[in-house]
TIDO-567440 format. One line per 2 residues: number of its first residue (from 1); their letters; for each residue z, y, x of N, C-alpha, C, O, CB. Coordinates in steps of 0.2 Angstrom, whole numbers, plus 2048, in hexadecimal, padded with zeros to 3 digits. Last residue first. Glycine has a CB too. Example, Ala and Ser with C-alpha at 12.3 -4.5 7.8 and 13.67 -1.06 7.14 Angstrom:
// residues 2
2) sa) 823 7F5 840 824 7FB 844 827 800 840 828 806 843 81D 7FD 846  827 7E4 842 827 7EA 83E 827 7F0 842 82A 7EF 847 82D 7EA 839
END
This chain:
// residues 57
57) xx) A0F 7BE 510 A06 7C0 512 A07 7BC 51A A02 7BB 51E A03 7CD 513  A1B 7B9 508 A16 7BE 503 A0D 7BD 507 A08 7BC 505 A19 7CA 503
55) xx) A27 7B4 50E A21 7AF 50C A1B 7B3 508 A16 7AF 505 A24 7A8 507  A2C 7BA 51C A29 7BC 516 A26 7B8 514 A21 7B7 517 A26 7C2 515
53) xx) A34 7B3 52B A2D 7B5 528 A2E 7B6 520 A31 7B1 51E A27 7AE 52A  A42 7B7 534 A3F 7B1 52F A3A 7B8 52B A3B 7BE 52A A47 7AC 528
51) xx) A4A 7BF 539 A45 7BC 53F A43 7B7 53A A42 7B2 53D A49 7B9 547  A50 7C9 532 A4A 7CD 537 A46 7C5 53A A41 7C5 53C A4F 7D3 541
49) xx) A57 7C1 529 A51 7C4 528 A4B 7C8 52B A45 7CA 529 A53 7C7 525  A61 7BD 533 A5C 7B8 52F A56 7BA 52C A51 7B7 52D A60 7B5 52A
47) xx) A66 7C9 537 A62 7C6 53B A5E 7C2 538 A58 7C3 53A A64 7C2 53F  A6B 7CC 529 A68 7D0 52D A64 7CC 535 A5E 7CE 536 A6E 7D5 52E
45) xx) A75 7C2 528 A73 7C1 524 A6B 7C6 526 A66 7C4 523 A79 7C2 51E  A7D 7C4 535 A78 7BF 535 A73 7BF 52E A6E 7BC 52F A7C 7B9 535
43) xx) A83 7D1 530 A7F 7CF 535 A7C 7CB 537 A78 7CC 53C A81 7D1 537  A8A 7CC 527 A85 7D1 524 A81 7D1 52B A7B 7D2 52A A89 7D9 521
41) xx) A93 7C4 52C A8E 7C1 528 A88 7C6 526 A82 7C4 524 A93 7BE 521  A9B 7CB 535 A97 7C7 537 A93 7C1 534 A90 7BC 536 A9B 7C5 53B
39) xx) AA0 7D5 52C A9C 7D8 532 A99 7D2 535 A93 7D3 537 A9F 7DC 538  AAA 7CD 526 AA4 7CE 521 AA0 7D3 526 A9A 7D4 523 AA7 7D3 519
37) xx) AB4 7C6 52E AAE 7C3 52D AA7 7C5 529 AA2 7C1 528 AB0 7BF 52C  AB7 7D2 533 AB4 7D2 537 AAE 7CB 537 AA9 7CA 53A AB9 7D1 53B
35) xx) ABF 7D7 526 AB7 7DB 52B AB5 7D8 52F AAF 7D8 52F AB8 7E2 530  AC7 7CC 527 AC3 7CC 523 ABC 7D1 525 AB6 7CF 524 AC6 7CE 51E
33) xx) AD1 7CC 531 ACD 7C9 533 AC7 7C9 52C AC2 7C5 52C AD1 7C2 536  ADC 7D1 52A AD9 7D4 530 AD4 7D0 534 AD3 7D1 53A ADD 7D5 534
31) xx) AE0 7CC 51E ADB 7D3 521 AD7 7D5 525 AD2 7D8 525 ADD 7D7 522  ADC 7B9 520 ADF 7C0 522 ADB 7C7 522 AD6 7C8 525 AE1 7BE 528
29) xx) AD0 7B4 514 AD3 7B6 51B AD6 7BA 51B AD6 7BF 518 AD0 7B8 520  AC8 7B3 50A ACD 7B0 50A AD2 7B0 510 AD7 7AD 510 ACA 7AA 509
27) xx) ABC 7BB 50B AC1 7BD 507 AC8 7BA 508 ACE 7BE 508 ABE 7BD 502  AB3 7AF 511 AB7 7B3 515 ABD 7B9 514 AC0 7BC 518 AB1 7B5 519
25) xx) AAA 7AC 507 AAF 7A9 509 AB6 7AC 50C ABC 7AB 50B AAC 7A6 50E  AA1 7B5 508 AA6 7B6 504 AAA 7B2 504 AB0 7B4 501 AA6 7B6 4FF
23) xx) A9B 7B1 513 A9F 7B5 516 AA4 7B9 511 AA8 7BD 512 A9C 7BA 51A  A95 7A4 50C A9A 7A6 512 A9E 7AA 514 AA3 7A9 517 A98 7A6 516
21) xx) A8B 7AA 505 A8F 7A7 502 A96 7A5 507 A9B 7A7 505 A8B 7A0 4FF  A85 7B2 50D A88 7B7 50A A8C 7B3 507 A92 7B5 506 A84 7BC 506
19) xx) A7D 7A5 515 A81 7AC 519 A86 7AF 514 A8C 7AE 515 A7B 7B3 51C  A77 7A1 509 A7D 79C 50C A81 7A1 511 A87 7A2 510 A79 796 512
17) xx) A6E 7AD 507 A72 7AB 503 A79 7A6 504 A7F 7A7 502 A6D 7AA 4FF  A67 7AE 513 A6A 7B2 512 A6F 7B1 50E A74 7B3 50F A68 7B6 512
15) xx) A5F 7A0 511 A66 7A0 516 A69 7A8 515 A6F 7A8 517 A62 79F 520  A57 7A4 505 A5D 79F 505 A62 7A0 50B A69 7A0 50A A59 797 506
13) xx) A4E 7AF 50A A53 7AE 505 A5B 7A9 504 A61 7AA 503 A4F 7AD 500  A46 7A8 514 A4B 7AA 516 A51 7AF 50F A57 7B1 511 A48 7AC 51C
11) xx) A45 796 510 A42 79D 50D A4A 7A1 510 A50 7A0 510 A41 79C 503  A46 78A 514 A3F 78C 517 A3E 795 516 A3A 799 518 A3A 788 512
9) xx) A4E 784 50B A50 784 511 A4C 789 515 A4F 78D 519 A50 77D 514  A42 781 500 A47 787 4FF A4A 787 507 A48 78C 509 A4D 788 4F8
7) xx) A3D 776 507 A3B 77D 504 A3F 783 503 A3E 789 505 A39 77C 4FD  A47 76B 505 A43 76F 50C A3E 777 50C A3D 77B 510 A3E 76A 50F
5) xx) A48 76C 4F8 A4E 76D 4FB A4A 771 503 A49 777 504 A53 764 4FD  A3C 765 4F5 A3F 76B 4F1 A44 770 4F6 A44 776 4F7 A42 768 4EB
3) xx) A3C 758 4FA A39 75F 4FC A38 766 4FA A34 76A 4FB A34 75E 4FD  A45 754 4F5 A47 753 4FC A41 759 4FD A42 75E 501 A47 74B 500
1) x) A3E 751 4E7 A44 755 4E8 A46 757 4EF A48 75D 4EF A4A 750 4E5
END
């Protein structure tokens, strides 16, 4: 089970998914502070994927 968990932690699917689960979070905010937290999840969610490896090759 415990290495199930570290597997997926491993995939950069997953952290984009915790990112986007977060920054829907972020519905919950004031207006005016909602762009700012849906620019700062789509933008990590974008890093995560430039600097985590493709498990395909």
């Amino acid at each position: 089970m415990n290495g199930t968990w570290m597997d997926r932690c491993r995939e950069p699917s997953t952290w984009r998914g915790v990112v986007m689960i977060l920054t829907a979070f972020g519905v919950s905010f004031s207006p005016e502070t909602v762009n700012d937290v849906v620019a700062v999840g789509t933008g990590l969610s974008g890093l995560i994927g430039v600097m985590t490896r493709d498990g395909g090759s």
